[in-house]
Phi, psi and omega in degrees: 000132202276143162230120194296348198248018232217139161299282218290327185310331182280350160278009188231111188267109204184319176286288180308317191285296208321288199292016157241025179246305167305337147277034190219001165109021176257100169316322186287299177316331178297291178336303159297277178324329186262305169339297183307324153240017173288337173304315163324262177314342200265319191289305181327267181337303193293304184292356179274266180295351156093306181261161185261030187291304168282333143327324180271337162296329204275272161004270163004273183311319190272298183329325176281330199264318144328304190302298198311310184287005175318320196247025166241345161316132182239358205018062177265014185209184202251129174314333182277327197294334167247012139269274112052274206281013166252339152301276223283328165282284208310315190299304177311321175241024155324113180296162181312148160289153147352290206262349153273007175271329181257024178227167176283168179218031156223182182262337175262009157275311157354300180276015242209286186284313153318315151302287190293015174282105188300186182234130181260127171271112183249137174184169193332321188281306153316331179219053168350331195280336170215150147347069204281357160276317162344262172321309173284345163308316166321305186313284218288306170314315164319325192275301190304316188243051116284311214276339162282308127015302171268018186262179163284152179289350165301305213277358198272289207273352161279337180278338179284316172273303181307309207261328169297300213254352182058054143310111177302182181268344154346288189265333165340267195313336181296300206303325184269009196045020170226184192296139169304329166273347352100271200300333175293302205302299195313317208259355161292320187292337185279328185267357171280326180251045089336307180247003128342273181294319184291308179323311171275356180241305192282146191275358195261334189256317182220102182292001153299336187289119192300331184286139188231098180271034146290289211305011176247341202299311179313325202245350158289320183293303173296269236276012173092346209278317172261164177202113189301284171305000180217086145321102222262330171213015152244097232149109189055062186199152172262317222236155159261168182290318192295348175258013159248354147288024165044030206219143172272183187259119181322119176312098158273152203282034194176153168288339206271311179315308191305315176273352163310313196295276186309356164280311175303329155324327171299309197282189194301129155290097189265150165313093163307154156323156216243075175315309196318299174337314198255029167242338144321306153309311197286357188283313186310356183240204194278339174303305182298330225272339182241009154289281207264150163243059154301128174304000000 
């Protein structure tokens, strides 16, 4: 799997032949192009809006806005650099989502609502009724993007591509319109009160620190807030993130970034919904019929 944010993507023409095969009438190639990045875009879209009904609306919404400006591509910039920023404008000016409307959008209501979640002791035996490692990986992911949640979406969708996805500050800044530095300034600051906020709340970073999420898990489960049977991100994926960017992990100035880094790092590269089918479809009308001249 190609990572469209990787130092090597910029040696890799694939993206350019496809889209001049597809505007010349190759279905397969349009196909092919969406494959190479709905996986991308669908992760990007799920830490942004949290859940993954919108997410898959978003994905949706951007992919469509890509086919169609397709035969205006000029390759006077690099195709991620310029899909990417047509992602990164939809996701900004987006109305609120679900999940920021229904999550906190600081850290201190957020760690707030964590104290006050009781603590349970739980395991397998006890509860029959679900996976109880299951759910709490579920618990702990939920918690890392809430916690993407109290950032603003600039700094939300630069921490996703710098500090997730290893994006340099080059290309950060092409994708973001503003200055490489201005994109460095932007992605300390978002990876600092991340990792703050966990120095100070999470037992995975300071095992002095009380939260724990087994001890959270019962009562995220009784309140609705996890659901054992409809799982949001642990779930329908193969890969962890640091193993499709193909990127070591970047040197942080303190331990506590450094071990923050490797936990985010953990989580899941999840499967987008399978677009192609409905971009087949959607080639059929008339509209794509005065974009593209399908073979």
């Amino acid at each position: 799997m190609i990572n469209p944010f990787s130092e090597t993507y910029s040696k890799d023409t694939t993206d350019e032949l496809l889209i001049e095969k597809a505007v010349n009438g190759s279905k397969n190639a349009l196909e092919e192009l969406v494959k190479r990045h709905q996986d991308w875009i669908y992760n990007i879209a799920l830490r942004m809006v949290f859940y993954s009904d919108d997410a898959k609306d978003v994905t949706q919404e951007v992919l469509i806005k890509i086919i169609t400006k397709l035969s205006s591509f000029r390759n006077q910039s690099s195709f991620r650099t310029w899909a990417y920023r047509i992602v990164v404008n939809h996701i900004l000016n987006m109305k609120k989502s679900k999940g920021e409307l229904n999550h906190y959008s600081n850290f201190i209501d957020y760690g707030k609502s964590i104290d006050d979640t009781p603590d349970y002791d739980i395991s397998n035996e006890t509860n029959p009724a679900f996976d109880t490692n299951t759910v709490i990986e579920e618990v702990k992911l939920s918690c890392f993007n809430g916690m993407l949640l109290c950032l603003n979406r600039e700094q939300r969708v630069i921490f996703i591509i710098g500090a997730l996805f290893g994006v340099n500050d080059k290309v950060g800044s092409e994708i973001m319109e503003i200055s490489r530095e201005n994109f460095r300034q932007k992605l300390s600051r978002a990876r600092k009160e991340l990792y703050n906020f966990m120095n100070d709340k999470c037992g995975l970073i300071k095992k002095t620190n009380p939260c724990r999420c087994s001890k959270k898990a019962k009562a995220l489960v009784d309140s609705g807030y996890v659901n054992p049977d409809n799982l949001i991100f642990n779930t329908n994926y193969v890969y962890k993130i640091k193993q499709v960017t193909g990127e070591k992990l970047r040197q942080y100035d303190n331990y506590v970034e450094k071990e923050a880094g490797l936990i985010f790092a953990e989580q899941p590269f999840q499967r987008s919904p399978d677009f192609v089918s409905y971009i087949s479809g959607l080639i059929k009308s008339n509209e794509f019929k005065e974009i593209f001249n399908f073979n």
